[in-house]
C-alpha positions as CSV (number, residue, x, y, z in Angstrom):
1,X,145.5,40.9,45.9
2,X,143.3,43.5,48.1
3,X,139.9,44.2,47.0
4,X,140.5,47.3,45.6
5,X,143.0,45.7,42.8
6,X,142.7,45.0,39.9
7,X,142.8,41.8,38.4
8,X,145.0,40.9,36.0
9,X,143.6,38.8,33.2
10,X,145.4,36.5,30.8
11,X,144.3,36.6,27.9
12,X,143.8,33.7,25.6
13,X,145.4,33.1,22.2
14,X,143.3,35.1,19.3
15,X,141.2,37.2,22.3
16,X,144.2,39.8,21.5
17,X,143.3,39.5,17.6
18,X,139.5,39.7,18.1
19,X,140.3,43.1,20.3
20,X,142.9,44.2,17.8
21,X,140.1,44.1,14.8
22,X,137.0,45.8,16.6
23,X,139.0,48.5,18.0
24,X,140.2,49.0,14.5
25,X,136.5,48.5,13.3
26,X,136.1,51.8,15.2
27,X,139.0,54.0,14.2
28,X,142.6,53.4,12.8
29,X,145.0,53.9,15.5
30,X,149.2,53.2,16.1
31,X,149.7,50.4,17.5
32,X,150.7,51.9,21.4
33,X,147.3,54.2,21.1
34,X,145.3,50.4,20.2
35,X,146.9,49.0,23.6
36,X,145.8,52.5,25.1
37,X,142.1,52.0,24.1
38,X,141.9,48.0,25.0
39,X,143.3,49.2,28.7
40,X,140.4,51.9,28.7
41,X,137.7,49.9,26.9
42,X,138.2,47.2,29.6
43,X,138.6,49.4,32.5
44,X,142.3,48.3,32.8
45,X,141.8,44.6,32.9
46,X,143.5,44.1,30.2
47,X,147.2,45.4,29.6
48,X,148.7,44.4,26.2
49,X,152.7,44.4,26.4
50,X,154.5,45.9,23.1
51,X,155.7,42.1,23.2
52,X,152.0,40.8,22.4
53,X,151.1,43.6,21.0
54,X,153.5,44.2,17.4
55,X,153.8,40.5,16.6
56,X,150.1,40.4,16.6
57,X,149.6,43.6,14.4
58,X,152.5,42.1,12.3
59,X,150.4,38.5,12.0
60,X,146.7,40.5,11.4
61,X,148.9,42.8,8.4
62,X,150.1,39.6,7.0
63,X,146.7,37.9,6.8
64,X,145.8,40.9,5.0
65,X,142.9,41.8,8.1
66,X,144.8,45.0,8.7
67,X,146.7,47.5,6.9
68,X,149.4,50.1,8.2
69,X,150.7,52.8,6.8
70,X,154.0,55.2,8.3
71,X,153.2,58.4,8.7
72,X,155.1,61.2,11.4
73,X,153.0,62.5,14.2
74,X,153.0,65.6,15.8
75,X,156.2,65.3,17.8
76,X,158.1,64.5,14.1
77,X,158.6,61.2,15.4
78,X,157.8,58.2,12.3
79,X,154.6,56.0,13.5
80,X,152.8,53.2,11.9
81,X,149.1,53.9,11.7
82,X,146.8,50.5,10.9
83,X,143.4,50.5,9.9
84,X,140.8,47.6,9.7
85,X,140.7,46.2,5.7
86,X,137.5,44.8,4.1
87,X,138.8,41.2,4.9
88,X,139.6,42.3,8.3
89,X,136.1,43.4,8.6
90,X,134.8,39.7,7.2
91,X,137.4,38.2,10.0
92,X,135.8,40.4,13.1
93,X,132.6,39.3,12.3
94,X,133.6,35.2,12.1
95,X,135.7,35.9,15.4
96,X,132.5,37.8,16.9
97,X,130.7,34.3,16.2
98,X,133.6,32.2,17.6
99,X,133.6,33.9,20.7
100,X,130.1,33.9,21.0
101,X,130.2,30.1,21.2
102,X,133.1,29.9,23.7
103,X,131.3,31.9,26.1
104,X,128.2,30.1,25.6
105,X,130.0,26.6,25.8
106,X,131.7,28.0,29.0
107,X,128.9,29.2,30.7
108,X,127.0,25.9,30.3
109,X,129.9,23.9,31.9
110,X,130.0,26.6,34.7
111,X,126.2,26.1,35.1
112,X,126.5,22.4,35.0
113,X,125.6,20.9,38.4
């Protein structure tokens, strides 16, 4: 990969979920324009395939962290629109902490010597 490339970064299991809420936190969106603003919000380090992407959605709406609703957008085509819930809100903030441990747990072991 040349210098100038990107880097492609997996993602770990739940990273998607914690995006998925605070990007929701800010605005409800469909579920193509939430992949849209992780790509931008990440500079394009992070690309969420529709095959990530829906069943996660689909997993947050059943945990009741997320709600959609269909409506039809401007081109008259039917999209589902999801917004963060109050539960969902309670979730982002216990994922906020989570993640706030791995990284500091990380970063000691990378600063071990």
């Amino acid at each position: 990969m040349s210098g100038t490339q990107k880097q492609k970064i997996d993602l770990l299991r739940g990273t998607v979920d914690l995006m998925i809420l605070r990007i929701l936190d800010i605005q409800p969106l469909h579920g193509i324009a939430i992949a849209d603003r992780i790509r931008q919000s990440t500079k394009g380090a992070f690309h969420i395939q529709a095959g990530s992407l829906f069943p996660a959605l689909h997993r947050l709406e059943q945990e009741g962290w997320i709600a959609g609703e269909w409506t039809t957008n401007e081109k008259a085509r039917r999209i589902k629109s999801y917004r963060l819930t109050t539960a969902g809100r309670k979730q982002l903030s216990e994922e906020k902490r989570t993640w706030e441990r791995v990284v500091a747990a990380v970063t000691q072991v990378l600063d071990t010597h």
